[in-house]
N, CA, C and O atoms as CSV, one atom per row, in Angstrom:
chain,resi,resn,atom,element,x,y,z
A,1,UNK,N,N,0.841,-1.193,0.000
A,1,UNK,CA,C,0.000,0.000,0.000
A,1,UNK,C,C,0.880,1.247,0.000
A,1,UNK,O,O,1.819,1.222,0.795
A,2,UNK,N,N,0.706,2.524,-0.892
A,2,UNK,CA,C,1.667,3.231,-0.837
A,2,UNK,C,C,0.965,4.615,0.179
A,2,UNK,O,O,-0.160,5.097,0.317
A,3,UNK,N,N,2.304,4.881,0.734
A,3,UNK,CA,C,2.133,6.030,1.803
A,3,UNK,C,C,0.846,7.404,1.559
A,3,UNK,O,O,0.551,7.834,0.443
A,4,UNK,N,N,0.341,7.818,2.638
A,4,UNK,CA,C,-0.212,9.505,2.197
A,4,UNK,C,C,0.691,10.662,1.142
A,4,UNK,O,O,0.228,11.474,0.341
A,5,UNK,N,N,2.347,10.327,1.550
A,5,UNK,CA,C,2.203,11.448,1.028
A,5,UNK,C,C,2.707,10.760,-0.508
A,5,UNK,O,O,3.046,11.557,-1.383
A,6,UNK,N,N,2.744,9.303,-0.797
A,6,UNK,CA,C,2.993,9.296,-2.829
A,6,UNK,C,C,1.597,9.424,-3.231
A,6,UNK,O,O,1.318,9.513,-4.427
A,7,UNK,N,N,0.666,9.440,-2.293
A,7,UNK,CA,C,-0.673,9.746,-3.199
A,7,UNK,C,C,-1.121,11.054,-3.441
A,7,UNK,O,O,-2.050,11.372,-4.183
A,8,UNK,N,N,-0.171,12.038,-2.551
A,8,UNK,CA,C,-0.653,13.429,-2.964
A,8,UNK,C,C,-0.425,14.092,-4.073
A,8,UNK,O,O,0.384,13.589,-4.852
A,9,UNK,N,N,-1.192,15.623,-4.503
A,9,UNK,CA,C,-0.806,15.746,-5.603
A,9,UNK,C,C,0.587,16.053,-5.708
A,9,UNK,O,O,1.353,15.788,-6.635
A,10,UNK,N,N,0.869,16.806,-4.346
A,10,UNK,CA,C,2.370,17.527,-4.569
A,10,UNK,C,C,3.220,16.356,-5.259
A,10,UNK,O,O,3.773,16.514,-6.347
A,11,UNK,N,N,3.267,15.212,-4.550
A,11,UNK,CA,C,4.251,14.281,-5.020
A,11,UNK,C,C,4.035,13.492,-6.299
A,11,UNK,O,O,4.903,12.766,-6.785
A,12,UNK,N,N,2.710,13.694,-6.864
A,12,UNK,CA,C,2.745,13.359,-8.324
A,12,UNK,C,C,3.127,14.311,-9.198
A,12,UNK,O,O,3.859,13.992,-10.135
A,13,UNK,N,N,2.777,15.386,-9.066
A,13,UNK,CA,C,3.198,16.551,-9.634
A,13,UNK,C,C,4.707,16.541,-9.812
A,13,UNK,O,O,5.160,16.507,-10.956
A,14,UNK,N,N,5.483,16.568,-8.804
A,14,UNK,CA,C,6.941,16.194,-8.814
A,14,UNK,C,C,7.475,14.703,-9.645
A,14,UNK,O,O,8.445,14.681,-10.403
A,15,UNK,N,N,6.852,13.836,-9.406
A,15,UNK,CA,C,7.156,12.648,-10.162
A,15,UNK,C,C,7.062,13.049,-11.545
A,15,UNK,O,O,8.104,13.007,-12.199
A,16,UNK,N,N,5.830,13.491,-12.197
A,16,UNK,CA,C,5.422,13.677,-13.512
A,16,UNK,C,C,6.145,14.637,-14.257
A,16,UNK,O,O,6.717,14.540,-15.342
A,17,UNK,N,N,5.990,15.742,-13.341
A,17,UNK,CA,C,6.585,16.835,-14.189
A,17,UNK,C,C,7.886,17.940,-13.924
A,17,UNK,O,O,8.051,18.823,-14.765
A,18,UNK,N,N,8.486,17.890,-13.141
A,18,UNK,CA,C,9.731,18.511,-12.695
A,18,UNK,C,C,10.528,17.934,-11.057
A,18,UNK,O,O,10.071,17.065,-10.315
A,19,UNK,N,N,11.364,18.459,-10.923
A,19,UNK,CA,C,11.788,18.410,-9.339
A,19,UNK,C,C,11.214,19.490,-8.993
A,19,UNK,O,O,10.572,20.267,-9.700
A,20,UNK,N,N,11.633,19.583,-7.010
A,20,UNK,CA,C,10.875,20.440,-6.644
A,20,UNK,C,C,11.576,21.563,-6.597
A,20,UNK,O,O,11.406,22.381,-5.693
A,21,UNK,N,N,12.552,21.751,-7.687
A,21,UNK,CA,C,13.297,23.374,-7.678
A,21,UNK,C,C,12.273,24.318,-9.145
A,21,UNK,O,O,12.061,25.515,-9.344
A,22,UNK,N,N,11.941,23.285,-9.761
A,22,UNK,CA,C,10.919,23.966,-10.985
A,22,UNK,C,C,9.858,24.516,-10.255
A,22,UNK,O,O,9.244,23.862,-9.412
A,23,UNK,N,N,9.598,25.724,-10.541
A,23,UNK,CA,C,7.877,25.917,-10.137
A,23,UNK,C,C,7.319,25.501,-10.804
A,23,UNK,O,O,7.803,25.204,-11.896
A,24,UNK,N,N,6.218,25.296,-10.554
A,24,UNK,CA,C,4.547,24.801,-11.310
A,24,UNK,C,C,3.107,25.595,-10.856
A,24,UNK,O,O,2.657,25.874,-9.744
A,25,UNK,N,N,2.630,25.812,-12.139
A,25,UNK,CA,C,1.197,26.404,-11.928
A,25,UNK,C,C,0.496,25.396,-12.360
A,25,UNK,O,O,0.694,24.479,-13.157
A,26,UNK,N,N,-0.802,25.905,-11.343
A,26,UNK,CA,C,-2.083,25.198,-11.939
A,26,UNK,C,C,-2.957,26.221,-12.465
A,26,UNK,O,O,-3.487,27.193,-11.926
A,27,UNK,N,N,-2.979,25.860,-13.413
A,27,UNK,CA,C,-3.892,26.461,-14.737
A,27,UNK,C,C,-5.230,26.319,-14.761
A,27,UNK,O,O,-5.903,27.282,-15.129
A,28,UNK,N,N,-5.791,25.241,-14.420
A,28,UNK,CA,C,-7.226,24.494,-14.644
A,28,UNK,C,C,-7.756,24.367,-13.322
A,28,UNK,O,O,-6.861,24.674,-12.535
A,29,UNK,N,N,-8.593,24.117,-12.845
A,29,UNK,CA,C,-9.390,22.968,-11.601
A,29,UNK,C,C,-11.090,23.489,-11.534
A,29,UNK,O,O,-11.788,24.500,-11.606
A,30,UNK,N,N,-11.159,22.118,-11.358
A,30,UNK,CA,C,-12.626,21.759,-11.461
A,30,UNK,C,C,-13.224,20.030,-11.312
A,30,UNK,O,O,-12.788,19.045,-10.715
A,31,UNK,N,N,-14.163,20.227,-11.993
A,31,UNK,CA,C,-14.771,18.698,-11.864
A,31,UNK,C,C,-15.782,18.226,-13.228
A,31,UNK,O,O,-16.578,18.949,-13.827
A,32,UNK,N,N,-15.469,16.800,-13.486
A,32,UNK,CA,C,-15.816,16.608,-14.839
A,32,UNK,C,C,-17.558,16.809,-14.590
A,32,UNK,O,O,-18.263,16.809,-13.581
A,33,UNK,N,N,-17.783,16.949,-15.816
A,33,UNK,CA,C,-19.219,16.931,-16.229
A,33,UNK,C,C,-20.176,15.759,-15.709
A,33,UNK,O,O,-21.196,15.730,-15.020
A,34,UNK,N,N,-19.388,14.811,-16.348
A,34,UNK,CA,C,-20.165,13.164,-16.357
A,34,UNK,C,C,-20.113,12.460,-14.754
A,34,UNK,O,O,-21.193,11.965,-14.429
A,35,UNK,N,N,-19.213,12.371,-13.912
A,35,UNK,CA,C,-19.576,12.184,-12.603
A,35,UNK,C,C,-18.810,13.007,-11.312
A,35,UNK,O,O,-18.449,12.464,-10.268
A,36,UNK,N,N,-18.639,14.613,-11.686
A,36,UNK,CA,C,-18.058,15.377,-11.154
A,36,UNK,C,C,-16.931,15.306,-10.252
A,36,UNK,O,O,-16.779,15.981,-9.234
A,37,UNK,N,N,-15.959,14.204,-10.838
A,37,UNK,CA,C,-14.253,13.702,-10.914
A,37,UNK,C,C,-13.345,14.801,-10.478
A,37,UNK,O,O,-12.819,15.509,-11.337
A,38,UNK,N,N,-13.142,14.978,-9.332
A,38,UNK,CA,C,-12.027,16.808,-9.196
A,38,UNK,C,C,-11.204,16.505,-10.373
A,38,UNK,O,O,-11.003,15.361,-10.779
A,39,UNK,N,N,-10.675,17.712,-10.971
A,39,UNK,CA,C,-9.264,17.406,-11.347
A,39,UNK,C,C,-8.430,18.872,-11.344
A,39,UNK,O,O,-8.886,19.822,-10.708
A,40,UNK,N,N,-7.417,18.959,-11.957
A,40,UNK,CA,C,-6.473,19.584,-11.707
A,40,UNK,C,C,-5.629,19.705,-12.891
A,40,UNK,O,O,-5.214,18.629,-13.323
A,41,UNK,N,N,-5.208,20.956,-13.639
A,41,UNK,CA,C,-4.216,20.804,-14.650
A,41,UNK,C,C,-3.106,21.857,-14.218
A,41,UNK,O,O,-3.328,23.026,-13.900
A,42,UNK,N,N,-1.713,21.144,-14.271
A,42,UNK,CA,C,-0.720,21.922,-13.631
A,42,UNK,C,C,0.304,22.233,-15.108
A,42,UNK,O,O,0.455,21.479,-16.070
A,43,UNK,N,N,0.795,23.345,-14.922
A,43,UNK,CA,C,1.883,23.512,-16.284
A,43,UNK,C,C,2.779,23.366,-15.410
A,43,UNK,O,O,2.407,23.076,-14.273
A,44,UNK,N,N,4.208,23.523,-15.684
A,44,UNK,CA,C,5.092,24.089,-15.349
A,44,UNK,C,C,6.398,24.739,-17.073
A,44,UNK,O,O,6.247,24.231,-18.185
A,45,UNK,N,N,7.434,25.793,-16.804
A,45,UNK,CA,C,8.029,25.915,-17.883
A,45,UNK,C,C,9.329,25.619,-17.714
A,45,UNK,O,O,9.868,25.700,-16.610
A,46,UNK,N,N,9.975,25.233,-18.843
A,46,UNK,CA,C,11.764,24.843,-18.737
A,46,UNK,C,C,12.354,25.314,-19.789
A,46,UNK,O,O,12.286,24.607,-20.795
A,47,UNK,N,N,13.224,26.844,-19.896
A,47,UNK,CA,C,13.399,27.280,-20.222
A,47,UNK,C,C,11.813,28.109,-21.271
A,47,UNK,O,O,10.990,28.856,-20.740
A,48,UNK,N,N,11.784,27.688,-22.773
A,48,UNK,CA,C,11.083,27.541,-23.693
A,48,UNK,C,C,9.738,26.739,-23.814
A,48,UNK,O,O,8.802,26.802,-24.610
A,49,UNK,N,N,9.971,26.062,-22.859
A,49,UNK,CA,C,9.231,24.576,-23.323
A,49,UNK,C,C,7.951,24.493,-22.387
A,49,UNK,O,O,8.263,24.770,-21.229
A,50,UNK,N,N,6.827,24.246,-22.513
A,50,UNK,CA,C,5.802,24.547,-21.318
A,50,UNK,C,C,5.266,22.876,-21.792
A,50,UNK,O,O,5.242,22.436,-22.942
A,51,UNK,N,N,4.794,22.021,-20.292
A,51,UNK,CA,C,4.481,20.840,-20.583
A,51,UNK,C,C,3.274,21.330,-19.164
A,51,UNK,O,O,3.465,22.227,-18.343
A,52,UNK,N,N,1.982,20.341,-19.268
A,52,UNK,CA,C,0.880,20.342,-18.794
A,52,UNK,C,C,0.263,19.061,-18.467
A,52,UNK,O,O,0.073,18.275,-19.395
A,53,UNK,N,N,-0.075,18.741,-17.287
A,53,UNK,CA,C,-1.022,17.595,-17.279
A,53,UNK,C,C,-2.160,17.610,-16.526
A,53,UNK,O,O,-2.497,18.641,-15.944
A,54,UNK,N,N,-2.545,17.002,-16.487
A,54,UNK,CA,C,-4.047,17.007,-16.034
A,54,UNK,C,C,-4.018,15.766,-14.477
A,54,UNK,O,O,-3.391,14.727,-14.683
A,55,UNK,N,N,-4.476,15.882,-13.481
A,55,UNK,CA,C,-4.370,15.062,-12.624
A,55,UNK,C,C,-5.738,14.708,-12.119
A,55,UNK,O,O,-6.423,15.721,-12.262
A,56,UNK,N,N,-6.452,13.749,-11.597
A,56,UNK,CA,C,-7.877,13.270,-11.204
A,56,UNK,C,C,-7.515,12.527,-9.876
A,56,UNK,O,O,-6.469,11.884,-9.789
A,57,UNK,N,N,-8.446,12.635,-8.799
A,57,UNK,CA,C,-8.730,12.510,-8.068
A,57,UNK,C,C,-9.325,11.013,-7.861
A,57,UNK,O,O,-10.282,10.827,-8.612
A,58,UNK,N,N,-9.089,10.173,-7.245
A,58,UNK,CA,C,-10.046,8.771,-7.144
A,58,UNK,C,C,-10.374,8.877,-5.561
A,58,UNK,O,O,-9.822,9.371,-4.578
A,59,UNK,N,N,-11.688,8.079,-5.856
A,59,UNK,CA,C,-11.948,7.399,-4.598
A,59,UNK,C,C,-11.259,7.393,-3.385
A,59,UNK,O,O,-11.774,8.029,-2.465
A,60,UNK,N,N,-10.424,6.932,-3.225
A,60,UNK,CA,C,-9.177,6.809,-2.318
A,60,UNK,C,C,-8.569,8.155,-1.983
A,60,UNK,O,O,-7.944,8.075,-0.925
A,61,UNK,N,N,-8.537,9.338,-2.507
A,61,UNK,CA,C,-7.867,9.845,-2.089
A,61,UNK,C,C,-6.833,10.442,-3.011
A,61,UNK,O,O,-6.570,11.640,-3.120
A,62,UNK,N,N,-6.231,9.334,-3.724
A,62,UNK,CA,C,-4.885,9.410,-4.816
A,62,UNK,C,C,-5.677,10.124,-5.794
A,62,UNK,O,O,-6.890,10.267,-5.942
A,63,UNK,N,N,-4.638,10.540,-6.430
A,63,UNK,CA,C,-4.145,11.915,-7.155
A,63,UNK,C,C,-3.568,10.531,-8.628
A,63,UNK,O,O,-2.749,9.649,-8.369
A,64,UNK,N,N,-4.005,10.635,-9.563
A,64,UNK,CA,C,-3.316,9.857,-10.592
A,64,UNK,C,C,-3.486,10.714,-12.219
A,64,UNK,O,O,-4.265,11.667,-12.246
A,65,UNK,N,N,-2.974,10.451,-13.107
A,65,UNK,CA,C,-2.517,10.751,-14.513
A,65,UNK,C,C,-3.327,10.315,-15.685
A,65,UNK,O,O,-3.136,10.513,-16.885
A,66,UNK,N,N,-4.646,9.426,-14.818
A,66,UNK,CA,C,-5.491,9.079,-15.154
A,66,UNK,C,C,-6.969,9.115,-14.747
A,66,UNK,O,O,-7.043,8.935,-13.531
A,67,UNK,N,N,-8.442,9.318,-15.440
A,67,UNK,CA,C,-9.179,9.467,-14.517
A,67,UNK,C,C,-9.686,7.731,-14.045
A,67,UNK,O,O,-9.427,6.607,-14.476
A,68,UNK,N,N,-10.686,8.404,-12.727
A,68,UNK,CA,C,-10.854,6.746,-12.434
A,68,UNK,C,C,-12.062,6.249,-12.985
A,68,UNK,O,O,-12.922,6.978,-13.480
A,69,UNK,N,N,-12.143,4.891,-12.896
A,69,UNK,CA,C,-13.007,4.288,-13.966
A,69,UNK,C,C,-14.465,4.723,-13.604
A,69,UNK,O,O,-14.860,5.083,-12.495
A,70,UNK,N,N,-15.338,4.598,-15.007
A,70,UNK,CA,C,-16.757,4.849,-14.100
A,70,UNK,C,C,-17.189,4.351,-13.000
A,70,UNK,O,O,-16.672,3.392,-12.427
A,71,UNK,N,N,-18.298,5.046,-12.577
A,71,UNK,CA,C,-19.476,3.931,-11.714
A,71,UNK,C,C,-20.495,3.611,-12.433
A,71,UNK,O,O,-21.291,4.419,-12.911
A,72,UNK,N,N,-20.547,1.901,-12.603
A,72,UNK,CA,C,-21.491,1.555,-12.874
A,72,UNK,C,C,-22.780,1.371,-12.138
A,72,UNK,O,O,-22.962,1.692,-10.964
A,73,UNK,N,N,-23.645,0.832,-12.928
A,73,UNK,CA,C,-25.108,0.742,-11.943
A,73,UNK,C,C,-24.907,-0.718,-11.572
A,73,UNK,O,O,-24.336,-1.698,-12.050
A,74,UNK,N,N,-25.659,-0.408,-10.468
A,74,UNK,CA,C,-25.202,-1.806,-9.346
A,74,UNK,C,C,-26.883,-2.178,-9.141
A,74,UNK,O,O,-27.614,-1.613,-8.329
A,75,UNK,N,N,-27.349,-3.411,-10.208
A,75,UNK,CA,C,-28.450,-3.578,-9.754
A,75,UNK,C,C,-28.835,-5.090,-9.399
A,75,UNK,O,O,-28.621,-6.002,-10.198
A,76,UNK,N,N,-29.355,-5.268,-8.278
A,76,UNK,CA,C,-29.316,-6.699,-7.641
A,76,UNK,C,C,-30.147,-7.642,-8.794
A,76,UNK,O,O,-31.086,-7.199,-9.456
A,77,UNK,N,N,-29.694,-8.827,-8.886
A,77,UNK,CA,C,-30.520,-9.986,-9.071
A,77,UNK,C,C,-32.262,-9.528,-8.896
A,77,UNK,O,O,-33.107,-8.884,-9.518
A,78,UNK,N,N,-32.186,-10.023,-8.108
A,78,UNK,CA,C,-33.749,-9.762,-7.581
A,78,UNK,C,C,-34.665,-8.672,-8.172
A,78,UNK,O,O,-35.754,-8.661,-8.748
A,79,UNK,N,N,-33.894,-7.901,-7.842
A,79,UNK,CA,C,-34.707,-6.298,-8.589
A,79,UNK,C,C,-34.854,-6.995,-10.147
A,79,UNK,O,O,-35.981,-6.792,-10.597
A,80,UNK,N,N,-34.477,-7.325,-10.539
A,80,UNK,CA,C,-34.513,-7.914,-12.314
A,80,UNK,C,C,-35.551,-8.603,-11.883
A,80,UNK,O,O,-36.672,-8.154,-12.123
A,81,UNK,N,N,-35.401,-9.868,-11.140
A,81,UNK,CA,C,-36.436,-10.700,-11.131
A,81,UNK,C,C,-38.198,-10.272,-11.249
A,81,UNK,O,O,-39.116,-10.808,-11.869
A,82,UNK,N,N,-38.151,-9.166,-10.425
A,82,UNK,CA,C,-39.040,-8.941,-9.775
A,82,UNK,C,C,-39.950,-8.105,-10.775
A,82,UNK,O,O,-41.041,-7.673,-10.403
């Protein structure tokens, strides 16, 4: 199980996109449309070069590079039956 702080954003942010001597902005934040998913888009620049990602929020807590999967509908047996 990985620690509080590799699931934060700070420390994905650092993994993904610079050390922590680069600054970084966040440009974006909000929440998706379809099941209102936080997310987060951070730039940072190096020299010339400006790179951006987008970060989502799961369930858990973690901060990932990906969003998390839907929720499906959870409907019992029975209820069908019935």
């Amino acid at each position: 199980m990985k620690s509080i702080n590799e699931r934060s954003l700070r420390s994905q942010v650092e993994k993904w996109l610079a050390p922590a001597s680069v600054p970084v902005h966040v440009t974006k934040f909000s929440r998706t449309r379809a099941d209102h998913t936080r997310y987060v888009c951070v730039e940072t620049l190096q020299g010339a070069a400006s790179r951006a990602l987008f970060f989502f929020r799961h369930n858990d807590g973690q901060w990932c590079v990906y969003p998390p999967a839907p929720q499906r509908a959870n409907i019992r047996r029975e209820r069908l039956a019935a």
